[in-house]
C-alpha positions in Angstrom: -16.9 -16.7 -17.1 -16.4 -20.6 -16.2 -20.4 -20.5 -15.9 -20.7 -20.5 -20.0 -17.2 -21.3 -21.0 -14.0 -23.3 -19.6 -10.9 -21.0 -19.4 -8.8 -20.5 -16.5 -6.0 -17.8 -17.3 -3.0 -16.6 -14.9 -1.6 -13.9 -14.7 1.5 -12.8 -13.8 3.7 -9.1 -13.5 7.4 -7.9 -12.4 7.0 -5.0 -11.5 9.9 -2.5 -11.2 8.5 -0.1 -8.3 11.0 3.1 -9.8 8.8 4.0 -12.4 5.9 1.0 -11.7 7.1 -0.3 -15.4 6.9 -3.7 -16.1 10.0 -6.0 -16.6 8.7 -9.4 -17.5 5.1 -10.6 -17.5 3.3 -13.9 -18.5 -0.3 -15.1 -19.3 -1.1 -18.7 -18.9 -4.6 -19.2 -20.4 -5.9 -22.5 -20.1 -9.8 -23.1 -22.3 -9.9 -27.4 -22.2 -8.8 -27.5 -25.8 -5.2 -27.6 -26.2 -5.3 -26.0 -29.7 -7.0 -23.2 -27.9 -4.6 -22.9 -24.9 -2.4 -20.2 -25.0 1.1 -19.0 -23.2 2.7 -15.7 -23.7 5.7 -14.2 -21.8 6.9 -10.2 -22.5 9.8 -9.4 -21.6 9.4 -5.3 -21.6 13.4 -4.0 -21.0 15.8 -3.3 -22.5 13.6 -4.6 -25.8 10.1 -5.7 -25.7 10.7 -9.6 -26.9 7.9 -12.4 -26.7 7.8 -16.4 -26.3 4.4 -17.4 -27.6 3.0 -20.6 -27.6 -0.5 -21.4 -29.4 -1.5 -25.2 -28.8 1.9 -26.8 -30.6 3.3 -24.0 -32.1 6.1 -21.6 -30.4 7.0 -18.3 -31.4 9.5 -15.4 -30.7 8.9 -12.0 -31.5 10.7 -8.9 -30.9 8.4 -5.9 -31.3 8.8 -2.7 -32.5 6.9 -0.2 -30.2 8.3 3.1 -29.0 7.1 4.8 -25.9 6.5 3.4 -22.3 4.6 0.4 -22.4 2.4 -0.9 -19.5 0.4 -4.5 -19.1 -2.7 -4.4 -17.2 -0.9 -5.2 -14.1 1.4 -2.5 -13.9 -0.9 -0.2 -15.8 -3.7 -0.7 -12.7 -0.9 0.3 -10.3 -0.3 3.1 -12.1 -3.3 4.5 -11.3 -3.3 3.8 -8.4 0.0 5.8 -7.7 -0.8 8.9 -9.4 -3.1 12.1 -8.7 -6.6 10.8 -9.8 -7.6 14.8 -9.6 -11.3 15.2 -11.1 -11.1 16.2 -14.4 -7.8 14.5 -15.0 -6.8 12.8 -18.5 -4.3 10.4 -19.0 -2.5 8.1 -21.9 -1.1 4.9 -22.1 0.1 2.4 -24.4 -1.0 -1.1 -23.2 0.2 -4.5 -24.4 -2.5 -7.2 -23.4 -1.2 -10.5 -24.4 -0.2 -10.0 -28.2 -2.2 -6.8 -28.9 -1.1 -3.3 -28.6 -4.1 -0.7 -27.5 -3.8 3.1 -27.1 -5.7 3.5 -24.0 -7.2 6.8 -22.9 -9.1 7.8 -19.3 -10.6 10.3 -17.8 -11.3 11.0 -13.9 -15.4 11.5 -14.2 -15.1 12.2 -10.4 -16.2 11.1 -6.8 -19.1 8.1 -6.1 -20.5 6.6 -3.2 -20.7 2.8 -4.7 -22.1 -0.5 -2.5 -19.3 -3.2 -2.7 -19.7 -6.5 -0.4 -17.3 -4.9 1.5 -19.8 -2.6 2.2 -21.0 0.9 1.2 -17.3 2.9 0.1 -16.5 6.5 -1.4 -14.8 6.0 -4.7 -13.1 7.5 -7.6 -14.5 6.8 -11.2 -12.3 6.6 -13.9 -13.3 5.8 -17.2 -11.8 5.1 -20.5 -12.1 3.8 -24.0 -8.9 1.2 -25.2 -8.2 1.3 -29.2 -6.5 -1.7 -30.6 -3.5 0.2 -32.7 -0.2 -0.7 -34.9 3.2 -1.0 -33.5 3.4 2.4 -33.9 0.9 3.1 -31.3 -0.9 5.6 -32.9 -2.6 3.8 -36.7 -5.7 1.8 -35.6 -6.3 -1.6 -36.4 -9.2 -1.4 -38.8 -12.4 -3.7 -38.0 -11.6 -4.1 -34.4 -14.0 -2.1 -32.4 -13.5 0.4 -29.1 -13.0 -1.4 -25.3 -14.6 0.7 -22.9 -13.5 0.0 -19.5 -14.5 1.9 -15.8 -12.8 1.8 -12.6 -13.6 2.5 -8.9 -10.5 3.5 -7.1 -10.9 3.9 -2.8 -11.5 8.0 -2.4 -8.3 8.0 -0.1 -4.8 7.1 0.1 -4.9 3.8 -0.6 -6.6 3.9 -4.0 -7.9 0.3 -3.4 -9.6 -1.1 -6.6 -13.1 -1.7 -6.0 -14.5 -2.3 -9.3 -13.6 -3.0 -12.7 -16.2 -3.0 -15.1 -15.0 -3.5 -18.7 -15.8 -4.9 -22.8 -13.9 -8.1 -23.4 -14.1 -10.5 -26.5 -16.4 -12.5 -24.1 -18.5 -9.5 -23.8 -18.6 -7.3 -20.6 -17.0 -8.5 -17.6 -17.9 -6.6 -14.1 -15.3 -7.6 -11.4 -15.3 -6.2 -7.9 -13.5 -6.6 -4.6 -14.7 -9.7 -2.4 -12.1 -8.9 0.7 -9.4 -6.6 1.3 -6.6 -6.5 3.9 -4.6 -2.8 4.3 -0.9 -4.5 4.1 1.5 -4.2 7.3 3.4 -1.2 5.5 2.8 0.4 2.3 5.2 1.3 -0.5 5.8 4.8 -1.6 6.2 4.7 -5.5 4.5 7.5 -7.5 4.2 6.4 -11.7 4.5 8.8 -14.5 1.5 8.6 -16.9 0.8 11.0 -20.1 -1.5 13.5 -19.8 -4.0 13.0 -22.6 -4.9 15.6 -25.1 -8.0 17.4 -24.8 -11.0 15.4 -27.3 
C-alpha cells in the first residue's frame, strides 16, 4: 500500500483465550493528513463501547449489536482453532473499525500453494463479508460485497499463509515472509456458527 499511498495503521487485540473473544481492541491509522488520521478503541465486554477520534473530533459510542462479535484479530484465530473440515460453513459477525459485516466462509478444501517459505500444503477458505446494520442481519444498501480467501497450514498448527482479500484500496494479497513454531503452544478451541446452507 505505502507504494501509492501514505498510511501506516496498527493494530492491536486482547484476546480472551476461553472462548478466543475479544476484550478490547484499537486501530491507530496514520495517512500524513491529520484530518484523515484516525483512532478507534472497542471495548467488546460486558457492552461493546467505542472512543473514536477523526482528525480533531472525539467520539463515544455504545453500540447496539447482539450476538458474539469478533475483530479481525480474534476472528483469524478463530479459525485457526476450529475444525476447518472440507465442506465446512461458518458465520460471524465482524466489527472492523466502525463498521459491522456479517461475514460468511466456506472450507473449498486442500491446496498445495508456493509461499517464500517454500512450497506448503494448505487449507482454502473462502468467504464473502456484507457490511450490515446493528442488527447484524439488514444490509447496508450501496456498499458492495468483500470477498476475502485464506490459506491455513494443512496441519495442526493452522499457520496463516495467505490472505488475499477486497479492501476500499482495492485488493490486497498478503502472505507469510517467516515463521517461527513458538516454544509451546496454547490449547484453546473457539466456537463459531455454522452457516446456513446458500
Amino acid at each position: 500500500i505505502a507504494t501509492f499511498a501514505q498510511l501506516r495503521e496498527e493494530v492491536v487485540t486482547e484476546v480472551d483465550l476461553a472462548g478466543m473473544l475479544p476484550r478490547r481492541s484499537t486501530i491507530d491509522r496514520k495517512t500524513g493528513a491529520a484530518e484523515d488520521d484516525r483512532f478507534v478503541e472497542t471495548r467488546f465486554l460486558p457492552a461493546i463501547t467505542q472512543r473514536i477520534r477523526r482528525g480533531d473530533r472525539k467520539l463515544h459510542r455504545r453500540r447496539a449489536i447482539r450476538g458474539t462479535i469478533l475483530d479481525p484479530i480474534s476472528a483469524l484465530f478463530a479459525l485457526r482453532s476450529v475444525a476447518l473440515e472440507d465442506a465446512a460453513r461458518f458465520q460471524m459477525l465482524l466489527l472492523n473499525g466502525t463498521s459491522l459485516y456479517d461475514v460468511r466462509l466456506r472450507v473449498v478444501g486442500r491446496e498445495r500453494i508456493y509461499t517464500r517459505i517454500g512450497p506448503r500444503d494448505a487449507i482454502r477458505v473462502d468467504g464473502v463479508a456484507h457490511r450490515v446494520h446493528e442488527d447484524g442481519r439488514r444490509r447496508v444498501s450501496g456498499k458492495r460485497p468483500r470477498k476475502v480467501s485464506l490459506w491455513f497450514s494443512a496441519d495442526a498448527r493452522r499457520v496463516p499463509f495467505r490472505v488475499r482479500g477486497d479492501t476500499k484500496l482495492g485488493p490486497v494479497d498478503v502472505e507469510i515472509t517467516s515463521y517461527q513454531p513458538p516454544s509451546s503452544g496454547l490449547r484453546v478451541r473457539a466456537t463459531l456458527n455454522e452457516a446456513p446452507p446458500d
